[in-house]
KEDO-897887 format. One line per 8 residues: their letters; for each residue x, y, z of N, C-alpha, C, O. Coordinates in steps of 0.001 Angstrom, whole numbers. Layout:
KEDO-897887
A> X:Y:Z:X:Y:Z:X:Y:Z:X:Y:Z | ...;
This chain:
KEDO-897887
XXXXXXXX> 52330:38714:-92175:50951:38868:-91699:50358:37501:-91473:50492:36598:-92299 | 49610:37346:-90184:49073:35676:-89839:47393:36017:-89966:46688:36729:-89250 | 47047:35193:-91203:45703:35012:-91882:45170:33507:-91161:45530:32350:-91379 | 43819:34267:-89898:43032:33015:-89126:41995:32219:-90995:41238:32911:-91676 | 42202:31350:-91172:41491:30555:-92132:40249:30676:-91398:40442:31335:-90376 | 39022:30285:-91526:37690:30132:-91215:37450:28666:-91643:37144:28264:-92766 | 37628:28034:-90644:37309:26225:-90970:35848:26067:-90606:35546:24985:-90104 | 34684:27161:-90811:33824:27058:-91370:33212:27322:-92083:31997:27223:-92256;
XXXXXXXX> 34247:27827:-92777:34005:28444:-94411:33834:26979:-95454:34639:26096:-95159 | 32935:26670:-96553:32861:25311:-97403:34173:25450:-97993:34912:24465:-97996 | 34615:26700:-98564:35998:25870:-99032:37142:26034:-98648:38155:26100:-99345 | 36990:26154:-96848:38422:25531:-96034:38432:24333:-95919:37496:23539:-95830 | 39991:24117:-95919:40587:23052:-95907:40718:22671:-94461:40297:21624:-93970 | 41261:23500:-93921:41430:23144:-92616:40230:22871:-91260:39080:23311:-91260 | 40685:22277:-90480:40158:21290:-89743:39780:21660:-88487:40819:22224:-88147 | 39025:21757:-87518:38549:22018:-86445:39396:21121:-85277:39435:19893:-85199;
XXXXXXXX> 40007:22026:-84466:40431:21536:-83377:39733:20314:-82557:38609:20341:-82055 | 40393:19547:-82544:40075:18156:-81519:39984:18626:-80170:40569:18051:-79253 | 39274:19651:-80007:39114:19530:-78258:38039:19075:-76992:37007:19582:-76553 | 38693:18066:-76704:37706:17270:-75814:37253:17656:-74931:37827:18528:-74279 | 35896:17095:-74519:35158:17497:-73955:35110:17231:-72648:35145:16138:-72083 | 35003:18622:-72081:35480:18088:-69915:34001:18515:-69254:33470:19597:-69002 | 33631:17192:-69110:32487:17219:-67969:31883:17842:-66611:31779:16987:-65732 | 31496:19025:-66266:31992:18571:-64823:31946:17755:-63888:31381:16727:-64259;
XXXXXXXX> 32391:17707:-62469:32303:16688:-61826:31316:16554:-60722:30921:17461:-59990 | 30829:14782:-60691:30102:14909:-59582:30186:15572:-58575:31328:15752:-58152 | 28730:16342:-57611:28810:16263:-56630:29159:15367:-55485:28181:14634:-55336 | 30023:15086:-54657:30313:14273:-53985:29263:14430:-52329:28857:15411:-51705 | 29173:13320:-52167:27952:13439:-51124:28789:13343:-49781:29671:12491:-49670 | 28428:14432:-48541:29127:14579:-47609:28244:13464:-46443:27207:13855:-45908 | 28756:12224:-46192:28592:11562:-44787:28533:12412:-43570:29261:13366:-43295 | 27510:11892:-42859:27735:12714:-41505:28267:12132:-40493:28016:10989:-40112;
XXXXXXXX> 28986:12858:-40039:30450:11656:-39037:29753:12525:-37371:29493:13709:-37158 | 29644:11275:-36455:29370:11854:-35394:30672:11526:-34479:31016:10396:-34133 | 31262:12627:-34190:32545:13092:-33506:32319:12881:-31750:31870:13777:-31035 | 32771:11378:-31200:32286:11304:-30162:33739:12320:-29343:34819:12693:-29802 | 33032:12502:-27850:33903:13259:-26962:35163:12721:-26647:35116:11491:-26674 | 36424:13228:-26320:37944:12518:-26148:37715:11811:-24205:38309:10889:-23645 | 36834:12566:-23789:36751:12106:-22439:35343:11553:-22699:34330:12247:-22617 | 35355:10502:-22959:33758:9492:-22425:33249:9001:-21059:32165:8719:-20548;
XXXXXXXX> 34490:9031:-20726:34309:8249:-19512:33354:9176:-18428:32662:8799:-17483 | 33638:10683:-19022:32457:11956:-18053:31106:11454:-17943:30499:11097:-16933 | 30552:11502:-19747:29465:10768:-19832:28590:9291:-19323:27385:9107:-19151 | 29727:8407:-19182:29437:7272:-19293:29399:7350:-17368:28418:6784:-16884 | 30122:7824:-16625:29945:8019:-15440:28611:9171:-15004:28000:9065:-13941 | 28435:9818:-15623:27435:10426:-15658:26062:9764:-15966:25008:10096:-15424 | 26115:9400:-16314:24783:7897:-16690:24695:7266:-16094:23582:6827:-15809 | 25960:6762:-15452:26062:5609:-14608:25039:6204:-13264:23953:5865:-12795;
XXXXXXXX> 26054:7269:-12964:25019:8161:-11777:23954:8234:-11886:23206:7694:-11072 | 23482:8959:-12978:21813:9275:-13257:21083:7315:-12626:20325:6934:-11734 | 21839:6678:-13660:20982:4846:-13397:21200:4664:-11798:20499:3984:-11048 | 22354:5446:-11456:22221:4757:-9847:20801:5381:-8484:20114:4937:-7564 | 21064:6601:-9203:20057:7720:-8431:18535:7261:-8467:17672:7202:-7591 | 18546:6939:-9912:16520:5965:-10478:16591:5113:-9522:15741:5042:-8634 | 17808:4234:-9615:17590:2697:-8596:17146:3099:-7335:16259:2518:-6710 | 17994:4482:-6802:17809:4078:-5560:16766:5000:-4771:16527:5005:-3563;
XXXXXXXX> 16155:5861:-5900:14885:6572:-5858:14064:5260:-5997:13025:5270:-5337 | 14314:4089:-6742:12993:3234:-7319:12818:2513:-5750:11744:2504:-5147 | 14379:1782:-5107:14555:800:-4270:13827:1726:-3037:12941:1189:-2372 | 14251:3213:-2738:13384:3921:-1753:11724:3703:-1986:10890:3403:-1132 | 11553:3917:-3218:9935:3905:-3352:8982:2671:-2702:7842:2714:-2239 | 9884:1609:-2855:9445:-73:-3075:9189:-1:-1391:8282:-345:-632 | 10258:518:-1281:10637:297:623:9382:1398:1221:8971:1202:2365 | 8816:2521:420:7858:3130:1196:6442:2172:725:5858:1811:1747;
XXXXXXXX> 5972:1834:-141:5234:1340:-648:4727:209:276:3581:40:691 | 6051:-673:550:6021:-1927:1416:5393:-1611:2755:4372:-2084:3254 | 6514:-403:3380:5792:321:4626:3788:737:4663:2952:703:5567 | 3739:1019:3504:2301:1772:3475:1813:205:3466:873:86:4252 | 2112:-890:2903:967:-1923:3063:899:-2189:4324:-199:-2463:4806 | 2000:-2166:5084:1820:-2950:6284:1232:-2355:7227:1349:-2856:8346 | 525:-1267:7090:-116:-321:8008:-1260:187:7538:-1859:1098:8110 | -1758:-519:6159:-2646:-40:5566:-4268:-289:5915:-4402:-1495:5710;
XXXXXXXX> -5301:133:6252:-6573:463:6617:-7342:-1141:5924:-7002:-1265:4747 | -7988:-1970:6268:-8614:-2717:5345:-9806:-1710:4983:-10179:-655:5496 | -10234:-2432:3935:-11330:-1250:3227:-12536:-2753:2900:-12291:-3959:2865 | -13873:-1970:2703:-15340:-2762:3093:-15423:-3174:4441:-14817:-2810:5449 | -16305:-4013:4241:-16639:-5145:5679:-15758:-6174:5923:-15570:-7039:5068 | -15044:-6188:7272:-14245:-6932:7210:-14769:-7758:8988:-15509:-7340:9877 | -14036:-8912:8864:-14325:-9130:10853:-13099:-9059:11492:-11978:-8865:11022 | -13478:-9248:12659:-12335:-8763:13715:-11787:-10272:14351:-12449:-10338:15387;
XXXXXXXX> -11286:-11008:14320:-10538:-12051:14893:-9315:-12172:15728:-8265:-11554:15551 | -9643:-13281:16915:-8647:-13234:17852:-7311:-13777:17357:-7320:-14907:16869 | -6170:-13107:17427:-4749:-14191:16588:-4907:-15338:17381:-5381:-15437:18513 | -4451:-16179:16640:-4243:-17638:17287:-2792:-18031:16388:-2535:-17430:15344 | -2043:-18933:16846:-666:-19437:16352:-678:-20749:17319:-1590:-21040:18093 | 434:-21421:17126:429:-22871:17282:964:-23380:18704:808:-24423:19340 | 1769:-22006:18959:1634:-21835:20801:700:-22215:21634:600:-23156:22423 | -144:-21104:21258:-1142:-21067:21884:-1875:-21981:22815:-1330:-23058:22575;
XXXXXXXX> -2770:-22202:23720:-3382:-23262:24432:-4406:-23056:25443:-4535:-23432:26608 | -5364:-22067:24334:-6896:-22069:25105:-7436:-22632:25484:-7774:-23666:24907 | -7940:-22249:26925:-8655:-23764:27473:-8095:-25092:27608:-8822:-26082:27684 | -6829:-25152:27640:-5949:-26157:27401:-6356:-26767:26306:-6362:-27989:26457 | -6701:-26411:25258:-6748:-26584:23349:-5692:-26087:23011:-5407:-24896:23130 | -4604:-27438:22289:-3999:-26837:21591:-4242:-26429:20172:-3479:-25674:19568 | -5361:-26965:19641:-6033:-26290:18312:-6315:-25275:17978:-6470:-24422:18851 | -6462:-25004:16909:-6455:-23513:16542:-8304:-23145:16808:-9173:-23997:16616;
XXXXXXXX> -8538:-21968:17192:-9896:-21362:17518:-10073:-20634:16961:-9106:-20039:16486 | -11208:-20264:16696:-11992:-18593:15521:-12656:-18557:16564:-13434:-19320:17136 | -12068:-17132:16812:-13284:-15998:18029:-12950:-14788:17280:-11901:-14314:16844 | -14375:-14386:17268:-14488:-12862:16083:-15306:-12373:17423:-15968:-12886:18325 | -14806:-10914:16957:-15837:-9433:17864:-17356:-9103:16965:-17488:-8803:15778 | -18179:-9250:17810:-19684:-8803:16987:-20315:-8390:18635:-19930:-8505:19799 | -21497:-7856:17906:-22122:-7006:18126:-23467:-7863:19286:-24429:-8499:18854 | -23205:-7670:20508:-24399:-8113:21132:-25563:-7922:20894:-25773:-6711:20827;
XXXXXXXX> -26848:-8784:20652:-28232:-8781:20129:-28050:-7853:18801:-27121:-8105:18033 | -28888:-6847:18557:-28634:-5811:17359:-27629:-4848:17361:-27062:-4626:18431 | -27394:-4405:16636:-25896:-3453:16267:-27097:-1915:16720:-27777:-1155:16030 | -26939:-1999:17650:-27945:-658:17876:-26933:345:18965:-26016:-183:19594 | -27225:1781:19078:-26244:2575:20229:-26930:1619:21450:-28117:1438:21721 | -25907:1172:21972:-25903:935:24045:-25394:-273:23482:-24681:-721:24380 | -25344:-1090:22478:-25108:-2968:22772:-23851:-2973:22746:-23122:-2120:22240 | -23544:-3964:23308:-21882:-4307:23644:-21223:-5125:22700:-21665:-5670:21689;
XXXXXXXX> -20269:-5121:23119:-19564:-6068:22119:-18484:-6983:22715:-17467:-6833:23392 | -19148:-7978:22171:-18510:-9582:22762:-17908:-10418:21847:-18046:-10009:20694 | -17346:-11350:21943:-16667:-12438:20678:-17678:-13608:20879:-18254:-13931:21917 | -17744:-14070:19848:-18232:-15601:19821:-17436:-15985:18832:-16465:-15328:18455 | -17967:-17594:18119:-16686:-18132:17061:-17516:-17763:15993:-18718:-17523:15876 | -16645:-17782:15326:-16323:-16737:13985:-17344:-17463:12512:-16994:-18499:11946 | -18385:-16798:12180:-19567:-17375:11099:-19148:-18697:10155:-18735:-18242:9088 | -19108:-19856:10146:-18098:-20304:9006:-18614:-19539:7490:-17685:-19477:6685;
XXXXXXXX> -19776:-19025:7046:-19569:-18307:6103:-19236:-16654:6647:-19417:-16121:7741 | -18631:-16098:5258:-18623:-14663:5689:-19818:-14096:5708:-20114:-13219:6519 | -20528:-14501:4906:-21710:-13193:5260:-23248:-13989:5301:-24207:-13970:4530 | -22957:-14741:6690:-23641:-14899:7537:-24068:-14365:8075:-25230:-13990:7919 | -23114:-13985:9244:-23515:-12945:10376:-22854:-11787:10308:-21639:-11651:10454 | -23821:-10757:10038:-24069:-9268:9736:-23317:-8617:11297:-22455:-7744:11404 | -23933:-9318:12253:-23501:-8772:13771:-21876:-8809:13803:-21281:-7983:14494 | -21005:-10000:12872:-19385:-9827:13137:-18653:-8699:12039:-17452:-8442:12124;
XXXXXXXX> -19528:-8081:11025:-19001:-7394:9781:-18814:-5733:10769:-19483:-5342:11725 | -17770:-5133:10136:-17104:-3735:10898:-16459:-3059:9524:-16162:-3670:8498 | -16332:-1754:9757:-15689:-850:9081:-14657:-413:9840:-14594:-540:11063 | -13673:210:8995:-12399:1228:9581:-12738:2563:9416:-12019:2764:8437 | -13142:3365:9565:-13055:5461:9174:-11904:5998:10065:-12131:6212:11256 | -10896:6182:9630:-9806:7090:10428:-9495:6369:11513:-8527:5697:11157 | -9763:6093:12714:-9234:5802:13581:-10464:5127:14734:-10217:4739:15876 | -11472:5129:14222:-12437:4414:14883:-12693:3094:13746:-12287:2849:12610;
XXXXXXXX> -13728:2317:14878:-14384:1351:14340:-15720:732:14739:-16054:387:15873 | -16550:637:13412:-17568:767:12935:-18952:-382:12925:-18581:-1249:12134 | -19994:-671:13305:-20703:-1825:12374:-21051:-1494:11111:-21500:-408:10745 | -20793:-2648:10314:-20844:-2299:9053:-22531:-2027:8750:-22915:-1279:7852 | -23158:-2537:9377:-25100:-2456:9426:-25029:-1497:9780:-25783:-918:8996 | -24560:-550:10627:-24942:949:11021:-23964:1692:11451:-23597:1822:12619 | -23300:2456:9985:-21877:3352:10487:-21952:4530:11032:-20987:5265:11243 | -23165:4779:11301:-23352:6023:12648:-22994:5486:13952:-23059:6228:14932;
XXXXXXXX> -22571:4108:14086:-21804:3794:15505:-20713:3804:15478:-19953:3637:14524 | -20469:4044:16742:-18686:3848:16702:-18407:2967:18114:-18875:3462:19139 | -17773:1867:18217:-16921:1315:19080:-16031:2582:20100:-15069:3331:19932 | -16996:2277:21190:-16602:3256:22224:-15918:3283:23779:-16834:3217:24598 | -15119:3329:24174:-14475:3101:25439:-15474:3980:26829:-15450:5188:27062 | -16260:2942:27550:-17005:3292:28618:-16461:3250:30049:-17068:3597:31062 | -15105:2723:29956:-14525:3204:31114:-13751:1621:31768:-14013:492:31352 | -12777:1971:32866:-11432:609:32523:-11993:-153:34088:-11466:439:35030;
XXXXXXXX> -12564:-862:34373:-12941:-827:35448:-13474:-2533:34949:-14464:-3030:35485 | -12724:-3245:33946:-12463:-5016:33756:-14054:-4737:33028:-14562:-3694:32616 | -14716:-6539:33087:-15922:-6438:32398:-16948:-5500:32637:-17889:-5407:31848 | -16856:-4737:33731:-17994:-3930:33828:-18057:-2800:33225:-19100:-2155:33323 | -16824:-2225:32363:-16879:-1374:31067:-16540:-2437:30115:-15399:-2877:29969 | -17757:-2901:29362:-17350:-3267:28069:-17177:-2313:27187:-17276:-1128:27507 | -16840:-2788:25722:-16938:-1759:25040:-18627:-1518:24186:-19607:-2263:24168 | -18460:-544:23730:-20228:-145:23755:-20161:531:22439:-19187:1127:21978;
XXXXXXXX> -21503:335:21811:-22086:1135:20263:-22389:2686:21058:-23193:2910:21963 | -21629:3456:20505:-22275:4771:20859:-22343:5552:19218:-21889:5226:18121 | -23041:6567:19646:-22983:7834:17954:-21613:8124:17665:-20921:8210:18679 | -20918:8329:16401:-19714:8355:16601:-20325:10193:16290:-21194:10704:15583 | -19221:10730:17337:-19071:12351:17496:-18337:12444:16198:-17914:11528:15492 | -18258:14060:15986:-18262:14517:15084:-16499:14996:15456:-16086:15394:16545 | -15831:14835:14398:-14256:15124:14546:-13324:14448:15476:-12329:14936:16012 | -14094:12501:15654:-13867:12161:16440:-13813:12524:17977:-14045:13591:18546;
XXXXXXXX> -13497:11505:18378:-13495:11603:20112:-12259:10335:20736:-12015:9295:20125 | -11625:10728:22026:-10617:10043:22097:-10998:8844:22506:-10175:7952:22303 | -12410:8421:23236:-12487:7223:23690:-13563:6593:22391:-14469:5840:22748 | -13452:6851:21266:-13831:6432:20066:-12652:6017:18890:-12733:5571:17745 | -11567:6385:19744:-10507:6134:18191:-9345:5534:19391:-9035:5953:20506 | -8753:4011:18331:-8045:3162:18352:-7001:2926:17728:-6888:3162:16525 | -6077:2422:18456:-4254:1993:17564:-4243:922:17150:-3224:918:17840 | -4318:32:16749:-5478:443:15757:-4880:-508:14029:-3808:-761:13479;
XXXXXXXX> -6449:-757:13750:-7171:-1771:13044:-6465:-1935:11871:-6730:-995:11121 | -5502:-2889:11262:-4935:-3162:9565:-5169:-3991:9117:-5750:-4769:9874 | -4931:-4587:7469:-5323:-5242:6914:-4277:-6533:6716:-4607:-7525:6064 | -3239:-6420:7231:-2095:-7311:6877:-1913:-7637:8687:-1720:-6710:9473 | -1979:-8581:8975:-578:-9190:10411:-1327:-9000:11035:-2417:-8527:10713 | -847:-9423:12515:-1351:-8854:13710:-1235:-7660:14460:-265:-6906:14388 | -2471:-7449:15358:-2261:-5952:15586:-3219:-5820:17053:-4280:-6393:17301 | -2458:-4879:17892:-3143:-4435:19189:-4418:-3661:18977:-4412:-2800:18097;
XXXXXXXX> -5290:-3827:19539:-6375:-2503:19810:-6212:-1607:20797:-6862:-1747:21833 | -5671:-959:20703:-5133:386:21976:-6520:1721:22001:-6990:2352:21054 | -6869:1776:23500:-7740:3063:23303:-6613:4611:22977:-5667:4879:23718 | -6858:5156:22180:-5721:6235:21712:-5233:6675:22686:-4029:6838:22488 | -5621:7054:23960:-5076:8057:25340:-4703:6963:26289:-4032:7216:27290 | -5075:5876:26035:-4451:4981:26988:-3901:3743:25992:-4629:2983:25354 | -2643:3733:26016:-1953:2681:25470:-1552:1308:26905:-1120:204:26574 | -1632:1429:27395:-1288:508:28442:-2745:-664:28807:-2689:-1677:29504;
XXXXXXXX> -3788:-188:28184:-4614:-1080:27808:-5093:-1397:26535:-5165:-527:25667 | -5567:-3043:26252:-5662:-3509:24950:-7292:-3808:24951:-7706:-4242:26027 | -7845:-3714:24363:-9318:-4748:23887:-9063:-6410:23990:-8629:-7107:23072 | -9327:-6731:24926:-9339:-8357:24887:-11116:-9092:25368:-12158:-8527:25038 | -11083:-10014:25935:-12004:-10838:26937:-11016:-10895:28106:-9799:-10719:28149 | -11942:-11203:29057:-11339:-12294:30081:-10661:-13474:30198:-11361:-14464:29985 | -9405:-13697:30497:-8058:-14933:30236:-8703:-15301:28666:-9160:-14583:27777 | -8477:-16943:28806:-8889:-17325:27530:-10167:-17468:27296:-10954:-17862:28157;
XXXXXXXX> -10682:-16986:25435:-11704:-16825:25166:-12835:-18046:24842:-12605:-19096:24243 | -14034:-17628:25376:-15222:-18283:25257:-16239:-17629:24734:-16516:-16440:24892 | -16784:-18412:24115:-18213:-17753:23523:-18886:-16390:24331:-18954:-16553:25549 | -19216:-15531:23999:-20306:-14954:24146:-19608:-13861:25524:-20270:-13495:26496 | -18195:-13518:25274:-17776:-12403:26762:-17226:-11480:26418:-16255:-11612:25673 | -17596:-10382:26782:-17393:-9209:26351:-16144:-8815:26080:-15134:-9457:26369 | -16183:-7604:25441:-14632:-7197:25210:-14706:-5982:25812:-15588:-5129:25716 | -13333:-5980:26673:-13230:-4323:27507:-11505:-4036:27090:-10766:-4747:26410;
XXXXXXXX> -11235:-2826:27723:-9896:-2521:27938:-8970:-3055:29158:-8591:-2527:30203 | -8803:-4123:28666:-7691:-4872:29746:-6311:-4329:29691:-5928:-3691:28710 | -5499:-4581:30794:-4061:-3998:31160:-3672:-5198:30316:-4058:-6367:30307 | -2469:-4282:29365:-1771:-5746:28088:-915:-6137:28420:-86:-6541:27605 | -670:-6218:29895:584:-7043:30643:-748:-8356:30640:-425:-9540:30540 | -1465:-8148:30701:-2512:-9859:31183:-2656:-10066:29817:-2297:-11222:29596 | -2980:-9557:28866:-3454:-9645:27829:-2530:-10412:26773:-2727:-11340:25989 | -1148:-9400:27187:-258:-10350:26187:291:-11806:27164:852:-12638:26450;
XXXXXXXX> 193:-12211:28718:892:-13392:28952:-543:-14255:29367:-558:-15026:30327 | -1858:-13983:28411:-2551:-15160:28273:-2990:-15144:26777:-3965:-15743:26323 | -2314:-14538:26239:-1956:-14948:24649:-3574:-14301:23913:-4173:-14942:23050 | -4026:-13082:24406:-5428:-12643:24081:-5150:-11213:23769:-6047:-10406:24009 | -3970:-10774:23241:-3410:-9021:22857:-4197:-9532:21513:-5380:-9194:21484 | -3770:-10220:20506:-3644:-9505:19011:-4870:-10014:18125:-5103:-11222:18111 | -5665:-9132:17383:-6255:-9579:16531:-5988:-9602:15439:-4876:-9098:15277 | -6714:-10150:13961:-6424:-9710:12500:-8036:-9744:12008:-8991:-10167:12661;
XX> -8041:-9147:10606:-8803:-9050:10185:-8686:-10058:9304:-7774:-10485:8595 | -10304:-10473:9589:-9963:-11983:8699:-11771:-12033:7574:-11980:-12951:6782;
């Protein structure tokens, strides 16, 4: 017969098992592993594309942007000036000249419009200041006028202050007026004439719709806004 002793009985002899003590074990902390793709090169060409498409959406944008300045409307009061360049040789002057478009006597409907030289301040003379609206042009003293085509028949149609009509009118709107470079004044229905003077310019002569075969080979087609 096998008698268990009680080794926690006071008068056992015997001895309590030595059994050591098992801890459990840390949790071990899981890293997060980012598992790139076996084909990168999809991605990385794919990006590449996307960066090429921005560029050439951005390089299109730049290129419309550029376009819109160079055709762009000046905005306030601006004057109208004859181009001059170093060609040139008004009056047998080879110096450079300022002839601006203003407004004969008052900017009123019927007065004409002639060049003289150009205010040396700007806002001097009120008679050379103009607006742009759509496709006409304006005195800036009274934008109920409009720069109007009275008919092609050399100085004896100048051009004239009339009311500007309502939804425009064709012998009221011009090809007309920008803020950058040089540029023709075309009556809209007739392109084959420009707004100039007579040959080269002198004080105080009207401006009509001249044929721009004369206009451009006595060097009197282009104005800027200056």
């Amino acid at each position: 017969m096998c008698v268990w002793e009680n080794a926690n009985h006071q008068d056992s002899k015997a001895q309590l098992p030595n059994i050591p003590v098992v801890l459990p074990h840390q949790i071990q902390q899981v890293s997060t592993v980012v598992i790139q793709p076996m084909h990168s090169h999809i991605s990385t060409s794919t990006t590449s594309n996307n960066n090429s498409n921005n560029n050439s959406n951005n390089q299109s944008s730049n290129n419309n942007s550029n376009n819109q300045i160079s055709t762009q409307k000046p905005t306030g009061g601006f004057r109208i000036r004859l181009h001059w360049q170093p060609s040139y040789n008004w009056q047998n002057n080879p110096h450079e000249q300022f002839y601006c478009m203003e407004c004969r006597g008052s900017c009123k409907s019927g007065s004409s419009i002639q060049i003289d030289e150009c205010s040396k301040n700007n806002n001097d003379n009120i008679r050379q200041k103009f607006i742009a609206i759509s496709k006409t042009i304006r005195p800036a003293s009274n934008p109920s006028l409009c720069l109007t085509i009275t008919g092609y028949i050399g100085r004896l149609s100048p051009v004239k202050l009339r009311r500007c009509k309502r939804g425009g009118s064709s012998n009221q709107n011009f090809r007309e007026v920008r803020s950058n470079g040089k540029f023709e004044l075309q009556p809209e229905t007739n392109t084959g004439r420009c707004l100039s003077q007579h040959h080269h310019p002198k004080p105080h002569e009207v401006v009509f719709p001249e044929v721009c075969e004369l206009t451009r080979r006595f060097d009197t087609t282009y104005w800027r806004t200056y």
